[in-house]
ROSE-4610 file (N, C-alpha, C; in Angstrom, 1 decimal, always signed):
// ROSE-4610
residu = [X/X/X/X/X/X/X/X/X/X/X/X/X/X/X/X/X/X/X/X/X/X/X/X/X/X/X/X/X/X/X/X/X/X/X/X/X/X/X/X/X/X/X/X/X/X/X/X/X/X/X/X/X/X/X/X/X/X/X/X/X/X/X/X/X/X/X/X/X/X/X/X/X/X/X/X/X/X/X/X/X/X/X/X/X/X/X/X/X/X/X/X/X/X/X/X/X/X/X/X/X/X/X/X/X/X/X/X/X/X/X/X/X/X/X/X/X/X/X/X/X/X/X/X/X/X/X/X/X/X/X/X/X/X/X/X/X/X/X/X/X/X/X/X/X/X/X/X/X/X/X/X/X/X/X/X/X/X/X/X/X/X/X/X/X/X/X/X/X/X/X/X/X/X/X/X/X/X/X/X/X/X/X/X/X/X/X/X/X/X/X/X/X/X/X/X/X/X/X/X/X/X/X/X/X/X/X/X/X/X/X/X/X/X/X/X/X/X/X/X/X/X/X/X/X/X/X/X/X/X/X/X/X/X/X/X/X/X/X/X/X/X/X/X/X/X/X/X/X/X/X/X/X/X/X/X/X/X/X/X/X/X/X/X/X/X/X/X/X/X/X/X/X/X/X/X/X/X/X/X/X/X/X/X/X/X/X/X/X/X/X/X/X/X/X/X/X/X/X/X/X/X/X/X/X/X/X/X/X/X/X/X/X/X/X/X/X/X/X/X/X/X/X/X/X/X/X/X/X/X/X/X/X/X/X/X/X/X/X/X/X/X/X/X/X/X/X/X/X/X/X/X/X/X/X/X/X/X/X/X/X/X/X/X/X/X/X/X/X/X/X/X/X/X/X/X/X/X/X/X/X/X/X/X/X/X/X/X/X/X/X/X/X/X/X/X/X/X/X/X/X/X/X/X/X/X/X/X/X/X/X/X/X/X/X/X/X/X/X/X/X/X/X/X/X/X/X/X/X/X/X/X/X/X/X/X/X/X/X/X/X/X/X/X/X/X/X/X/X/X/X/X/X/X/X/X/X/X/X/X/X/X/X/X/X/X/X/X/X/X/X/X/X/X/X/X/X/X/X/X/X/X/X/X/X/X/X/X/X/X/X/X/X/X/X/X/X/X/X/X/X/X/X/X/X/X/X/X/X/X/X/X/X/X/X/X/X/X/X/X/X/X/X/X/X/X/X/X/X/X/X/X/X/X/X/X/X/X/X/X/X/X/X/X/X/X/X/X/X/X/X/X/X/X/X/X/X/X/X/X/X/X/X/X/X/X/X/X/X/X/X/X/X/X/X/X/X/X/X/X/X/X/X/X/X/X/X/X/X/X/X/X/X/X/X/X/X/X/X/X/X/X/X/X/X/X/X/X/X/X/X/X/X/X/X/X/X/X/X/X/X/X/X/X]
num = [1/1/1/2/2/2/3/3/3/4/4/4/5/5/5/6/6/6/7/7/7/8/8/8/9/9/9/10/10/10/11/11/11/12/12/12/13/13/13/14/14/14/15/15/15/16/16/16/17/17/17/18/18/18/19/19/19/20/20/20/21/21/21/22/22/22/23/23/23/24/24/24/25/25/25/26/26/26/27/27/27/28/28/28/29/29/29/30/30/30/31/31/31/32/32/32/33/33/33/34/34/34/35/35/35/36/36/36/37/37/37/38/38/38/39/39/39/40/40/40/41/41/41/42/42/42/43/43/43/44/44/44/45/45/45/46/46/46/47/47/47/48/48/48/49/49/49/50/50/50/51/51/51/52/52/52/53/53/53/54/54/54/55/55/55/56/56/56/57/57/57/58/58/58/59/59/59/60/60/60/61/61/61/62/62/62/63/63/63/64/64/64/65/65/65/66/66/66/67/67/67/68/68/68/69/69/69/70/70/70/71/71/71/72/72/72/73/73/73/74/74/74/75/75/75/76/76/76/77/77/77/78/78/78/79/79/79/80/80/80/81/81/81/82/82/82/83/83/83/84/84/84/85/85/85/86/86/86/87/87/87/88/88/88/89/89/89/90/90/90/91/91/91/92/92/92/93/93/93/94/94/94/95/95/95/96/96/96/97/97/97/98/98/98/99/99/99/100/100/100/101/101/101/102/102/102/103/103/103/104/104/104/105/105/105/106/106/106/107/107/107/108/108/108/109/109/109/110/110/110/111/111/111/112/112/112/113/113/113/114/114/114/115/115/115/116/116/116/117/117/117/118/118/118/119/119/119/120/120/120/121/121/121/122/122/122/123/123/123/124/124/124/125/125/125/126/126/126/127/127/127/128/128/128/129/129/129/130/130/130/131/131/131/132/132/132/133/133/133/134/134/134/135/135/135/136/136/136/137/137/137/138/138/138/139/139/139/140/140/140/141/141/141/142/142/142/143/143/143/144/144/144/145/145/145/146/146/146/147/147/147/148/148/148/149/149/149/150/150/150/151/151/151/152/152/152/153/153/153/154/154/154/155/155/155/156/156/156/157/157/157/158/158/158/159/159/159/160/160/160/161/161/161/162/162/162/163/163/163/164/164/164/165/165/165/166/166/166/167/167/167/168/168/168/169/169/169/170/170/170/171/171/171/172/172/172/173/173/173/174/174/174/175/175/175/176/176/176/177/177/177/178/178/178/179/179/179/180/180/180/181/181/181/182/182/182/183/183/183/184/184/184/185/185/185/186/186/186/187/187/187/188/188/188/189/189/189/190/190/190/191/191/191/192/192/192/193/193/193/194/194/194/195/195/195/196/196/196/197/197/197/198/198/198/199/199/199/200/200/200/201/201/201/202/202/202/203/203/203/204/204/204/205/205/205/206/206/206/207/207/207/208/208/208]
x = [-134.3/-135.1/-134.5/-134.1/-133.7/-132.0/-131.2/-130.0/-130.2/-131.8/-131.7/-132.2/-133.1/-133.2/-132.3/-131.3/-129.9/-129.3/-129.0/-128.6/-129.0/-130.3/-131.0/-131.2/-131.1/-131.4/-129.5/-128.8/-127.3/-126.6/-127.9/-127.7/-128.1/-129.4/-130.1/-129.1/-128.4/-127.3/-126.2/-125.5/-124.7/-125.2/-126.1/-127.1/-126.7/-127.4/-127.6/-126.5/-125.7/-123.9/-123.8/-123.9/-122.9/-123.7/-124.8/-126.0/-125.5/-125.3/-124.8/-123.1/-122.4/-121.2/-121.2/-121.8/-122.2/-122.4/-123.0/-123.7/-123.2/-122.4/-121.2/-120.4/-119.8/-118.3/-118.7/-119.8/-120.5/-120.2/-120.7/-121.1/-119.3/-118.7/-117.3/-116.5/-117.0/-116.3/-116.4/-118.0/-118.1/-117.7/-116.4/-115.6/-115.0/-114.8/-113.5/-114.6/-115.8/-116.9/-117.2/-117.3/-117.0/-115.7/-114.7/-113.9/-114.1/-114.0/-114.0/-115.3/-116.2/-117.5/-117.5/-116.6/-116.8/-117.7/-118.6/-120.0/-119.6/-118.7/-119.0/-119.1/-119.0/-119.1/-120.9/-121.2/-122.9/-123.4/-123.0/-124.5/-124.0/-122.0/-122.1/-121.7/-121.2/-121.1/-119.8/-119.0/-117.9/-118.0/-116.9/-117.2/-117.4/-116.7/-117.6/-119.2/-119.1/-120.9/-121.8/-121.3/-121.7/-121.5/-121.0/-120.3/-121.5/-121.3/-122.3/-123.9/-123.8/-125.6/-125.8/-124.4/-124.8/-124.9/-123.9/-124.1/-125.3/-125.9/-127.5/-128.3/-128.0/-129.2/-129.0/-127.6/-127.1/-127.7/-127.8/-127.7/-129.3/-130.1/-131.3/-131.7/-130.8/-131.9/-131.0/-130.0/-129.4/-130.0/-130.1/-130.7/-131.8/-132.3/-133.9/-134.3/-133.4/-134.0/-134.4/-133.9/-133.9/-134.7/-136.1/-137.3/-137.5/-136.4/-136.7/-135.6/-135.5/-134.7/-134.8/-134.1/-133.6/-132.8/-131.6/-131.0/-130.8/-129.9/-129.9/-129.3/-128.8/-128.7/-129.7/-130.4/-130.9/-132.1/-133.3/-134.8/-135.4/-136.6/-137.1/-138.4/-138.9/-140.2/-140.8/-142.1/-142.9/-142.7/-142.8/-142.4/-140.6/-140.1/-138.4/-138.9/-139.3/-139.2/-139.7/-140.8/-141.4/-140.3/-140.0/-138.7/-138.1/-137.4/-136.3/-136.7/-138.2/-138.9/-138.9/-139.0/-139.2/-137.8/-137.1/-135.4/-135.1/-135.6/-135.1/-135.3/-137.0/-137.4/-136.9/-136.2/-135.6/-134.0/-133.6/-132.2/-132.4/-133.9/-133.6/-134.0/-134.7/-135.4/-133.8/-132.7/-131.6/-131.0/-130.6/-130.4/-131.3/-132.8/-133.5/-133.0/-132.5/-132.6/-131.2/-130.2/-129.1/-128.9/-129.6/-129.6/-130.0/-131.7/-132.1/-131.5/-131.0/-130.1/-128.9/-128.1/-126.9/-126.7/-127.4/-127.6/-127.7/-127.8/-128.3/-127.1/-126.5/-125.2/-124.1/-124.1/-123.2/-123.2/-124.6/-125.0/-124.5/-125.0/-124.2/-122.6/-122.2/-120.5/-119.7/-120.5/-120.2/-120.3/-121.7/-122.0/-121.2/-121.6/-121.1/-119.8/-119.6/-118.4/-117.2/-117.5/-116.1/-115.6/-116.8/-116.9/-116.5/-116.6/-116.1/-117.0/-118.6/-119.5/-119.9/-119.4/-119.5/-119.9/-119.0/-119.6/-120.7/-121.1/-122.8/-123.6/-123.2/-124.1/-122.7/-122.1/-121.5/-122.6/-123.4/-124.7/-125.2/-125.9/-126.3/-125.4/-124.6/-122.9/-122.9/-122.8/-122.1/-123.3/-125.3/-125.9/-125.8/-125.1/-125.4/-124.3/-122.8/-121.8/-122.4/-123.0/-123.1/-124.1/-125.5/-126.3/-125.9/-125.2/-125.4/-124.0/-123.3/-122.4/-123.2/-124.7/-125.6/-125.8/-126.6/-127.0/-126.6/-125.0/-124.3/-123.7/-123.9/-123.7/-125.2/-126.1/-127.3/-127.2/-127.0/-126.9/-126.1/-124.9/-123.8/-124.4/-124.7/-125.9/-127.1/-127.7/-128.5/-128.1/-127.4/-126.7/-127.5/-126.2/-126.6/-128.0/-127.7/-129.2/-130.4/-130.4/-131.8/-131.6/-130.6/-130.5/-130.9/-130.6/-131.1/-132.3/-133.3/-134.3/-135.0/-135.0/-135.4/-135.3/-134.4/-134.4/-134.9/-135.2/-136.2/-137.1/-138.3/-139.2/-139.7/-138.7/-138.6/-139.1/-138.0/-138.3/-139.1/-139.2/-140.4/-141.6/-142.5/-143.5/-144.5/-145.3/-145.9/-145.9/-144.3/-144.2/-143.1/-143.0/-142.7/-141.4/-141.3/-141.0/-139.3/-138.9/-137.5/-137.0/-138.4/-137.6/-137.5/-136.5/-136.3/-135.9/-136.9/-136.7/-135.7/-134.4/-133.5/-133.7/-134.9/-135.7/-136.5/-136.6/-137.5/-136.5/-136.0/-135.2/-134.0/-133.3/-132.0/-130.8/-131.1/-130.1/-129.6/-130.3/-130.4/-128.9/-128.6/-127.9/-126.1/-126.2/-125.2/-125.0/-126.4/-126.4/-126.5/-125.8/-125.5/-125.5/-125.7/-126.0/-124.7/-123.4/-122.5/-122.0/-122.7/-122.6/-122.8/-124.5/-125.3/-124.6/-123.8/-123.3/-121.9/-120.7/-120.3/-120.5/-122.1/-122.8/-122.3/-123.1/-123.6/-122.1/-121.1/-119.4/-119.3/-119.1/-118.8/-119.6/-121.2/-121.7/-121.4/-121.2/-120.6/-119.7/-118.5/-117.3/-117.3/-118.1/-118.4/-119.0/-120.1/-121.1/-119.9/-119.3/-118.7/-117.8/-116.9/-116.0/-117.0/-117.5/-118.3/-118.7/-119.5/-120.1/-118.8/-117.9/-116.5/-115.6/-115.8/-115.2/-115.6/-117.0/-117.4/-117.5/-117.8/-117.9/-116.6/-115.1/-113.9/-113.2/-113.9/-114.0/-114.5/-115.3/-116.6/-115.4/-114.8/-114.0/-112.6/-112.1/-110.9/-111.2/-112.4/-113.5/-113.0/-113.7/-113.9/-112.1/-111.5/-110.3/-109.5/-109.7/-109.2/-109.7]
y = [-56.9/-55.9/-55.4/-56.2/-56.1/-55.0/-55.7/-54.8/-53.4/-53.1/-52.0/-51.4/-52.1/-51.2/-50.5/-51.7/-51.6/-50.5/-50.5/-49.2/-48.0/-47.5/-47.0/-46.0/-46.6/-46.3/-45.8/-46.4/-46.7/-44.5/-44.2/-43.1/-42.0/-42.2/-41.4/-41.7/-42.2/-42.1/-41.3/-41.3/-40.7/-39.3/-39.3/-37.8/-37.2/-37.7/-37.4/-37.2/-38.0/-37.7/-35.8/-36.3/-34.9/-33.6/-33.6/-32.9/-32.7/-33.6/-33.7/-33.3/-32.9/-33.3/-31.7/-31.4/-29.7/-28.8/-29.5/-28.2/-28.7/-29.7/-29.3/-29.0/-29.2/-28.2/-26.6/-26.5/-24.8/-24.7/-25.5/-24.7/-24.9/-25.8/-25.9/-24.5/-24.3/-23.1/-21.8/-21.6/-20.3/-19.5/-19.8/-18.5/-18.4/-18.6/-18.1/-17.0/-17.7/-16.9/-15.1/-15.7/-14.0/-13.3/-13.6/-12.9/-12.5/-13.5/-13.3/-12.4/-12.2/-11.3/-10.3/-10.0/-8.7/-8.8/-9.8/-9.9/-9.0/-8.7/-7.8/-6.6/-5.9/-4.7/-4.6/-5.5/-5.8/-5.5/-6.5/-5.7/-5.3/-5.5/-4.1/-5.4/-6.5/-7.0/-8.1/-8.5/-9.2/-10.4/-11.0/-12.3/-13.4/-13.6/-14.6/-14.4/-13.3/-12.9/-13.8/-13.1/-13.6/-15.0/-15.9/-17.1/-17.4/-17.2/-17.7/-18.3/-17.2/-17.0/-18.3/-18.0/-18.9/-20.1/-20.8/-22.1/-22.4/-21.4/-21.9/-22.3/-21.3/-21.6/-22.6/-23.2/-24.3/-26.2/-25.6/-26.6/-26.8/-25.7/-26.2/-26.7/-26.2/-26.9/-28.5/-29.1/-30.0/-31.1/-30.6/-31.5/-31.8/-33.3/-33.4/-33.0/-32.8/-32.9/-31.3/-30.2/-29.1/-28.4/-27.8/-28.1/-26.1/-25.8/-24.1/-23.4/-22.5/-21.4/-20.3/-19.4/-18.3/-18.1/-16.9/-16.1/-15.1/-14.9/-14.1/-12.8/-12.7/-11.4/-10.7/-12.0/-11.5/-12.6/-10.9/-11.2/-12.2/-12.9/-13.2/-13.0/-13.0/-12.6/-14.1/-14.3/-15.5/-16.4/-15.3/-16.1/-16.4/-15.9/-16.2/-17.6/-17.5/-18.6/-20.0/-19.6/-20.3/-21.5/-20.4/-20.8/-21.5/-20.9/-22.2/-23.7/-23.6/-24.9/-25.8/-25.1/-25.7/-26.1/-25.4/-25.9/-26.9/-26.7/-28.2/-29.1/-29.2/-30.5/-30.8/-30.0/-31.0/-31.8/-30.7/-30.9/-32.8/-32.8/-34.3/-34.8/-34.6/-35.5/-36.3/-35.4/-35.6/-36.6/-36.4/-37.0/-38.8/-38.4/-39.7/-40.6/-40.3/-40.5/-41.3/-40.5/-41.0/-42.1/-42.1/-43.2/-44.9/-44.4/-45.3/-46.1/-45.5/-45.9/-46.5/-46.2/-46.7/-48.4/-49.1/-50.3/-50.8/-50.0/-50.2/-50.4/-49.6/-49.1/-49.6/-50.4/-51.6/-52.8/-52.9/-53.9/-54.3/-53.0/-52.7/-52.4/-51.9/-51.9/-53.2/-54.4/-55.8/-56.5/-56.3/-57.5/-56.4/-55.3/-55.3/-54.3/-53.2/-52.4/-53.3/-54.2/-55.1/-56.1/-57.0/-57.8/-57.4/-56.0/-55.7/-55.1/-55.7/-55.6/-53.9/-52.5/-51.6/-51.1/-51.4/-51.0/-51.1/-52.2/-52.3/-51.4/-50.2/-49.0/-47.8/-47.6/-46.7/-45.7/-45.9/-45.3/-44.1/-44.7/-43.7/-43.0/-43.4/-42.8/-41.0/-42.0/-41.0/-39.5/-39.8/-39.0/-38.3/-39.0/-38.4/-37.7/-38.0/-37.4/-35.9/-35.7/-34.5/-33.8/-34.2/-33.6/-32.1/-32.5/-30.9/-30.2/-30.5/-29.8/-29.3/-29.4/-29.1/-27.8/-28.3/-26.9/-26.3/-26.3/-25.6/-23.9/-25.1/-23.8/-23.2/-23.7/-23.0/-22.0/-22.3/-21.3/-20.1/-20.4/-19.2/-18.6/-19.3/-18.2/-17.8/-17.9/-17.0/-16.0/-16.4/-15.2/-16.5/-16.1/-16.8/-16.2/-15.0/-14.3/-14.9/-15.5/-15.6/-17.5/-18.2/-19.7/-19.4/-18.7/-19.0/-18.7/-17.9/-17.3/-18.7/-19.4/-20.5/-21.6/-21.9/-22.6/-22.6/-21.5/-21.5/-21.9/-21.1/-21.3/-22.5/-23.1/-25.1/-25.7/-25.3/-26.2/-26.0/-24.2/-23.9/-23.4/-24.8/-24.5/-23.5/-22.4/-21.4/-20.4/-20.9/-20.4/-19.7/-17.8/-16.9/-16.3/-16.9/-17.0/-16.5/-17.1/-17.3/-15.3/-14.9/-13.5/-12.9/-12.8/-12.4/-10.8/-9.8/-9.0/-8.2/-7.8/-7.5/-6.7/-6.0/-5.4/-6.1/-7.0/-8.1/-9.6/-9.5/-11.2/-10.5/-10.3/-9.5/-10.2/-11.7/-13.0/-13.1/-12.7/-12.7/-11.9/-10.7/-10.3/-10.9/-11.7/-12.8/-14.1/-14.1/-14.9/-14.5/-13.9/-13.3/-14.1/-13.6/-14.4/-14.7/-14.1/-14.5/-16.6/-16.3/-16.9/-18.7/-17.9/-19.5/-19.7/-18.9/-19.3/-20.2/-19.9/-20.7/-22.2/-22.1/-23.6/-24.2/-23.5/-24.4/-25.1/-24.2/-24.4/-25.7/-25.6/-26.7/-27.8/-27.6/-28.8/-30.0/-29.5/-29.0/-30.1/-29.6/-30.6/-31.6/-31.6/-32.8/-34.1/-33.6/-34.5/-34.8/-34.1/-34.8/-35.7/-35.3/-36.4/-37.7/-37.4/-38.6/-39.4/-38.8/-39.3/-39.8/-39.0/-39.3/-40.5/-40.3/-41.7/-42.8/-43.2/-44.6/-44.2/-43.7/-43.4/-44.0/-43.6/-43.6/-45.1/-45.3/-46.7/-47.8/-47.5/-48.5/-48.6/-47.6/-47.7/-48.7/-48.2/-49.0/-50.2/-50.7/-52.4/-52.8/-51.9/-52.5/-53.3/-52.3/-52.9/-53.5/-54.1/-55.3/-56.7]
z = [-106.0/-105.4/-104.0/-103.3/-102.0/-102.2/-103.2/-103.4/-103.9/-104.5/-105.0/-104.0/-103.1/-102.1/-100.8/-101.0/-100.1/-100.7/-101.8/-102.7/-102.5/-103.2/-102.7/-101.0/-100.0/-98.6/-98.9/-99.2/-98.7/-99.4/-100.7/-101.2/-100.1/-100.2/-99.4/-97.6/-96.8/-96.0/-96.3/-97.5/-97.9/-97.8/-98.7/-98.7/-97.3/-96.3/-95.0/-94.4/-94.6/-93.8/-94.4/-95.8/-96.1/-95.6/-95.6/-94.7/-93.6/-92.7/-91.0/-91.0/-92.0/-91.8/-91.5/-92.8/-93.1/-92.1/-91.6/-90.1/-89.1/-88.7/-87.5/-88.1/-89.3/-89.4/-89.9/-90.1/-89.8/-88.8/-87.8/-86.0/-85.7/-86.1/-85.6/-86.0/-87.3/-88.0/-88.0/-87.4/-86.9/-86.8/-85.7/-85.0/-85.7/-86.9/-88.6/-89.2/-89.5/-89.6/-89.0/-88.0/-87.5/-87.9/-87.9/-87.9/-89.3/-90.6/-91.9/-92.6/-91.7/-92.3/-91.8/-90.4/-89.6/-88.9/-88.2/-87.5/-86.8/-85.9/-84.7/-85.0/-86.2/-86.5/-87.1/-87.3/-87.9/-86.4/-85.3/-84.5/-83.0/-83.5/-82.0/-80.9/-81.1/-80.0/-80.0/-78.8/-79.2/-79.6/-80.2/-80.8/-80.1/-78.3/-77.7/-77.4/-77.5/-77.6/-78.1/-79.5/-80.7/-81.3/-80.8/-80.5/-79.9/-78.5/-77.7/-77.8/-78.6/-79.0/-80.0/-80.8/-82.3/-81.3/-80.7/-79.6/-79.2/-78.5/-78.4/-79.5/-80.4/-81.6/-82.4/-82.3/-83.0/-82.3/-80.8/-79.7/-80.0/-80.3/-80.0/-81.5/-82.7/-84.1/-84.4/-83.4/-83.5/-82.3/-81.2/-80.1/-80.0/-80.5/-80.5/-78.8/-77.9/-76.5/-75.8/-76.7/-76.0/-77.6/-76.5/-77.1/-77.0/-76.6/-76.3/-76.6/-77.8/-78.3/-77.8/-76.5/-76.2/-76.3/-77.4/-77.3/-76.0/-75.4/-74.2/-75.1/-76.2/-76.7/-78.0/-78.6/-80.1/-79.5/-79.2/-79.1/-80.1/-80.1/-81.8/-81.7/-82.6/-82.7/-83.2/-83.5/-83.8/-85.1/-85.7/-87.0/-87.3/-86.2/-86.5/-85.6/-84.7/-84.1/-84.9/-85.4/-85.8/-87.3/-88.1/-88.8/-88.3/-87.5/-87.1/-86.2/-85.7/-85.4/-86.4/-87.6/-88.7/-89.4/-89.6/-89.5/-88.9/-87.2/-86.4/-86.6/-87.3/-87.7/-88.8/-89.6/-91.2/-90.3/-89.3/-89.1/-88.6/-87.8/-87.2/-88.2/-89.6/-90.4/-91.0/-90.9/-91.5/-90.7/-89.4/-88.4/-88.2/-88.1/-88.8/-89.8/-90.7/-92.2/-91.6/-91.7/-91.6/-90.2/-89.1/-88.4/-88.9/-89.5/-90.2/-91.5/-92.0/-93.2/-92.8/-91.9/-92.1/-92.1/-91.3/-91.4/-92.4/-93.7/-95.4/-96.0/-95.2/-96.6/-95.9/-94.2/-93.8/-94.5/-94.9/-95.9/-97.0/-98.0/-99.0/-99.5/-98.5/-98.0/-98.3/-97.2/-96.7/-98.3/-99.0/-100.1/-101.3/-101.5/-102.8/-103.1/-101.9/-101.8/-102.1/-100.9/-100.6/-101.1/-101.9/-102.9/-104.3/-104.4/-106.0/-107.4/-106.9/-107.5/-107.7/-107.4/-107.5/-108.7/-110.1/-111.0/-112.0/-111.2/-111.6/-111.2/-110.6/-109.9/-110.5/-111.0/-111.5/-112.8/-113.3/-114.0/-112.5/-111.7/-110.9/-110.2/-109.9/-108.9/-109.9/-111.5/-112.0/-112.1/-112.1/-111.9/-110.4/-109.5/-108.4/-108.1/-108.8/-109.0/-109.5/-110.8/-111.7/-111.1/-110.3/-110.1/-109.3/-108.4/-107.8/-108.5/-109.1/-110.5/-111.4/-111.6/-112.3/-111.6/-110.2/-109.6/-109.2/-109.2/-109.0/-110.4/-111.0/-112.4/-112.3/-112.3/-112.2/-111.2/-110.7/-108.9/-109.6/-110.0/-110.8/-112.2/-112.8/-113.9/-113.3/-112.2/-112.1/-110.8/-109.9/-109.1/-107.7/-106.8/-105.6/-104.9/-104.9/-104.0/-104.8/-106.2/-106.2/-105.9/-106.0/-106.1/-104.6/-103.7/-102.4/-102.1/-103.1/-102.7/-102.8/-104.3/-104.7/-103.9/-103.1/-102.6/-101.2/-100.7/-99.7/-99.8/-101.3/-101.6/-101.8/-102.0/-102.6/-101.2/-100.3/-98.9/-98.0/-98.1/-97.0/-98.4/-98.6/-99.5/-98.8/-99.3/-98.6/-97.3/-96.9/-95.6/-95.9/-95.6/-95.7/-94.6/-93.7/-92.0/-92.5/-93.4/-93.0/-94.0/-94.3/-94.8/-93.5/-92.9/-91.3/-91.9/-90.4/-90.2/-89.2/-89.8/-88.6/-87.1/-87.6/-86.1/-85.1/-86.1/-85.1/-84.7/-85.4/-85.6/-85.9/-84.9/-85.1/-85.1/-84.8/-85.0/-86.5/-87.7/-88.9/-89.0/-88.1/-88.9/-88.5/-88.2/-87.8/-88.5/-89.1/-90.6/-91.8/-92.5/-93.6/-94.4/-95.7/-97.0/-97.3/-96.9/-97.1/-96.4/-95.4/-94.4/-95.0/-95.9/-96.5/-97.4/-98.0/-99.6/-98.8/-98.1/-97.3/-96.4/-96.5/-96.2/-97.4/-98.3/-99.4/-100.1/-100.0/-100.6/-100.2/-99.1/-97.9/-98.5/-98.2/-98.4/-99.9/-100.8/-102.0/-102.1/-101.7/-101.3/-100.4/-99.3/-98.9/-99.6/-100.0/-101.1/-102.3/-103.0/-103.9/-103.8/-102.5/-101.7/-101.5/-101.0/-100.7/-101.9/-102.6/-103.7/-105.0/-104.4/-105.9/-105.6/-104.2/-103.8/-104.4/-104.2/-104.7/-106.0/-106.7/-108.3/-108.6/-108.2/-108.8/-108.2/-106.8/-107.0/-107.3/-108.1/-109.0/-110.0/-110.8/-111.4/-111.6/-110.3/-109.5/-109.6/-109.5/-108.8/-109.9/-111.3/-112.6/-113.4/-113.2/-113.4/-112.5/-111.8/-111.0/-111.3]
């Protein structure tokens, strides 16, 4: 019971890394970002600008300590704001998660990574390997604009917030859908790195 729970917590860590790995090498990557989407021609302003701004907005849905989102260039209105309060708080749920866990998966690392015993968990490795290769082809048969509509709807259950209005919430237009489909790439290949590693060394374990 205790191993499966070491397991268990040690997934949901991994989960979380590739989550966290995700959105600083977004915020890191940004300034490729602008240049590769044209931002400064969307709303008219230079790219340290537009840099700038993203910095704050990034500083505040990453820092449990800074509790106030002002843009000095892109106004927001209530319900933009409100969104991204709601963002911040999954970003620390992530941040939570992966704090609390890691002591799980030092655990699990120590007794069964390093010991050999890996492919007694190669069964789940291998669903957790395929799962987002699943939603991933889903996402491409049904077209990204609606996999991301879906997936709003999934996370923000009844809350409408995040269909941002560029008149009102004119930050949006510096986040382009282009922008999320580039999250999601990323996130993508981190998770499988992660997740392919121990899969193919469960493997490695097995024949040794």
């Amino acid at each position: 019971m205790k191993t499966k729970l070491t397991f268990g917590a040690s997934l949901l860590f991994l989960l979380s890394l590739a989550i966290l790995v995700t959105i600083y090498l977004a915020w890191i990557l940004y300034p490729f970002e602008i240049s590769w989407l044209n931002l400064t021609n969307r709303v008219h302003l230079k790219s340290d600008i537009i840099q700038y701004n993203f910095h704050i907005l990034m500083d505040y849905l990453t820092n449990p300590f800074n509790q106030v989102l002002k843009m000095p260039d892109f106004p927001s209105s209530t319900s933009g704001l409100h969104h991204f309060a709601v963002v911040k708080g999954l970003f620390h749920v992530a941040q939570g998660v992966a704090l609390v866990t890691l002591p799980f998966f030092c655990i699990f690392w120590n007794r069964v990574v390093r010991k050999g015993f890996l492919p007694l968990y190669r069964k789940p490795l291998v669903f957790m390997v395929g799962l987002p290769i699943g939603l991933g082809l889903f996402g491409i048969f049904i077209g990204f604009e609606r996999f991301f509509t879906l997936f709003h709807q999934f996370l923000f259950v009844g809350d409408d917030t995040w269909l941002f209005d560029p008149a009102k919430d004119p930050v949006i237009l510096i986040l382009p859908e282009n922008f999320f489909l580039h999250c999601f790439i990323l996130f993508f290949v981190i998770y499988e790195i992660l997740f392919g590693y121990f899969y193919f060394k469960s493997r490695r374990s097995e024949r040794v």
